[in-house]
N, C-alpha and C positions, 0 to 999 in steps of 0.2 A: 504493500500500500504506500509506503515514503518515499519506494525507489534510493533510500538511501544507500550508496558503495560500502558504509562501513555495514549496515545490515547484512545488504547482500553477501558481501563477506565473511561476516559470522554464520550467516546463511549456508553457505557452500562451504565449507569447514564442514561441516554436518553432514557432506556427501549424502542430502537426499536427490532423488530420482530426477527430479525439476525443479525451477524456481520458476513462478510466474509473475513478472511485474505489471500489476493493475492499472494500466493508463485508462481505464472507464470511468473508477470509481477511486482511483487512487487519489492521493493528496494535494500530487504536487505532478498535474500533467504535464509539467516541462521538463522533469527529472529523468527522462529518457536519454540514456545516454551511451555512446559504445563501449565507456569505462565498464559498464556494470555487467556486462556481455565477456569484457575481457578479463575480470575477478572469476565469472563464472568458469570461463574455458581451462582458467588456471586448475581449479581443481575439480574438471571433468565433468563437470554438471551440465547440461543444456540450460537454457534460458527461455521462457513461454513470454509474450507479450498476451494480453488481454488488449485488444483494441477497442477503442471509444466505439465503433458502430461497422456496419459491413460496408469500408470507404476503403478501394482502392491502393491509394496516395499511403494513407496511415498504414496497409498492412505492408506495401511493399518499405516506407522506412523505415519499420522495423525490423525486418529483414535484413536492410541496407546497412542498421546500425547492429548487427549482429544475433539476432536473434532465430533461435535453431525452429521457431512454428509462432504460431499465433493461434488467440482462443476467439474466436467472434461471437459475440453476444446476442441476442434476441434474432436471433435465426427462426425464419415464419415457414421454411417451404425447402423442397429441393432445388429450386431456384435460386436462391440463396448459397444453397449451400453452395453450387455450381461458380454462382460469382468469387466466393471466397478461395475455392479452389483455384481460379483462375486469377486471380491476384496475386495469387503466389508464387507463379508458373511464370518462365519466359517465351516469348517466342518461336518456337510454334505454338507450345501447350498451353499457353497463357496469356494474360495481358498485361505483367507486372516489364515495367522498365529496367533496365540494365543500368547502373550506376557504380560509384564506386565504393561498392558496397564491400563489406569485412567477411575474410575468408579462414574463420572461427572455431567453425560446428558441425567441420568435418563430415561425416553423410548429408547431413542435412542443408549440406550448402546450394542442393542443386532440388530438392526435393524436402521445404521445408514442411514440420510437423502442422496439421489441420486440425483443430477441433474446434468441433461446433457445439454452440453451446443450446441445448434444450430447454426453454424458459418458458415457452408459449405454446397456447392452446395449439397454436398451429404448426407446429414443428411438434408434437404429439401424433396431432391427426395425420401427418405426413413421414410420419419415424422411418416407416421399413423405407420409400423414397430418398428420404436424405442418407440414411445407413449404408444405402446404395450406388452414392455417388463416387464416381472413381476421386481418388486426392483424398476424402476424406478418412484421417485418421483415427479420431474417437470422435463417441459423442460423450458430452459433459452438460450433468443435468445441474441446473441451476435452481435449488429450491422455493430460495425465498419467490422469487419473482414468477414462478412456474404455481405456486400455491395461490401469488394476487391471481395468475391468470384462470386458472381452474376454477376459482370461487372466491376470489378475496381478501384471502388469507395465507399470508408468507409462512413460509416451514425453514424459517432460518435455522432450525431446531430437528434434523431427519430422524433424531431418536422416535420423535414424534410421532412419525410416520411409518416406523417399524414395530412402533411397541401398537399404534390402530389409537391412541390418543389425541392426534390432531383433530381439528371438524372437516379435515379430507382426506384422513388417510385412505377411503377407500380410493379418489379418483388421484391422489399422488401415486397411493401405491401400484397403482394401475398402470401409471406412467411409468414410474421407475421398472415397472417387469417388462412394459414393452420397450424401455430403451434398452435394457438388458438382450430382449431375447433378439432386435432388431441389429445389436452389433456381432453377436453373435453368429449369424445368421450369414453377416456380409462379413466376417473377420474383421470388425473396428473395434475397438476398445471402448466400453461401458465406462464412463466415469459419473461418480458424486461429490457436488462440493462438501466439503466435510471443517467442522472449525477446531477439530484436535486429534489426537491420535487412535482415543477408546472409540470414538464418531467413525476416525476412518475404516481403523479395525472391522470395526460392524458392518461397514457398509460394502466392503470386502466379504466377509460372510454370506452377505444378502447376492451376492454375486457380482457387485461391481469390480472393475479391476484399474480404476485409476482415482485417485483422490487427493484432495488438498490433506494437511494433517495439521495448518498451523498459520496464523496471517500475523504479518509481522505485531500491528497495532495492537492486536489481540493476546498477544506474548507478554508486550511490554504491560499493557494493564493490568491483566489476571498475575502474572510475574508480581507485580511492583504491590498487587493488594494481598495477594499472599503471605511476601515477606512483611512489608508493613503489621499485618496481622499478627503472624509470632514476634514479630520485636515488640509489640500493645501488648501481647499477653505476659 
C-alpha cells in the first residue's frame, strides 16, 4: 500500500512468492518506481502491480518500470479480460509499446504474469469465459467489492464466508466455487484476497491456490497495537 523501498525491502527478505504494489488503492500513487522492482529482483521475488483500472498506458508502465505481471481490477467480461491480455503483449500479440523498459524478471520479460481480478456480478456471470482467455494467468477474487456487488455487502472478512456467517455467504460462496472450478478447468490459478496468514491458510484448504497473507499498512497497525498492549499490561 506505501510503495515504500524500505518496506519492500523488509518485504523481500521474507522471500515470499510475490509482492504486489497497490497503485488503485494505494497511498501514495506516484510511488511507483523501478527502485522497488530492482530490491525485488535482488532477492528473487517477482513484483505484481495492481493497476488503477483496465488502461492500456498504466499497464504497459509498469511493465516498463519492471514489473514481472499486473493484477486489473473490476474486470466485467471476457472482453476485458482480452484487453488486459493484450496490453501486455507486443506486437504481433499485443498492443503494448516497446520502450525502454527494464530487463529484471527474467521469464516474464516477454510474457508478463495476468491476473484478473473477480469483483463483479459480471465477471461471475462470465467466469468459465474469462478462465478461458488465452494470456490469462489467474483469477483473483476480490471480496470486499464482489460482496457490495452480489448484495451490498463487503466480505473484507472471507472467514465469513466459509464458516456461512456472512448475509451472503451462500451467493459469495457460490462465486468463490465457480472461480475455483473455472481455473481449474482452463489450468489458471484460483486466487483469494486474504489479510493474514490463518485467512490464507484456509483459503488454500477451500481450494484456492494463490493468496495475499499480509498488506503492509495492516502489519504496521495490528504490529504496533499488539506491542503497545503488552508494554500497558
Amino acid at each position: 500500500m506505501t510503495g515504500s523501498s524500505a518496506v519492500v525491502d523488509a518485504a523481500a527478505a521474507a522471500r515470499p512468492d510475490f509482492i504486489c504494489i497497490d497503485t488503485q488503492h494505494g497511498v501514495d500513487l506516484g510511488s511507483l518506481d523501478a527502485g522497488v522492482f530492482t530490491t525485488m529482483a535482488h532477492y528473487g521475488v517477482p513484483g505484481l502491480v495492481r493497476v488503477e483500472s483496465l488502461d492500456a498506458g498504466r499497464i504497459g508502465r509498469a511493465l516498463d518500470l519492471g514489473a514481472a505481471g499486473i493484477v486489473v481490477p473490476l474486470v466485467e467480461s471476457a472482453t476485458d479480460a482480452e484487453r488486459a491480455v493484450h496490453a501486455t503483449r507486443h506486437a504481433p500479440g499485443g498492443g503494448r509499446s516497446f520502450g525502454m523498459q527494464t530487463r529484471r524478471v527474467g521469464p516474464f520479460d516477454e510474457r508478463p504474469y495476468v491476473v484478473i481480478q473477480v469483483e463483479t456480478a459480471g465477471a461471475v456471470a462470465d467466469i468459465e469465459a474469462i478462465a478461458s482467455v488465452a494470456g490469462v494467468d489467474a483469477l483473483y477474487v476480490g471480496p470486499a467489492d464482489l460482496g457490495l456487488g452480489l448484495g451490498g455487502r463487503p466480505a473484507a472478512d472471507v472467514n465469513e464466508v466459509f464458516d456461512g456467517t456472512h448475509p451472503l455467504a451462500d451467493e459469495l460462496g457460490a462465486a468463490f466455487r465457480a472461480v475455483i472450478g473455472a481455473g481449474r478447468e482452463n489450468n489458471v490459478v484460483p486466487g483469494l484476497h486474504c489479510g493474514n496468514g490463518p485467512t490464507a491458510r484456509r483459503a488454500i484448504e477451500e481450494g484456492f491456490a494463490m493468496t495475499s497473507v499480509a498488506v503492509d499498512l495492516g502489519l504496521i497497525g495490528t504490529g504496533l497495537s499488539e506491542q503497545l498492549g503488552e508494554a500497558r499490561r
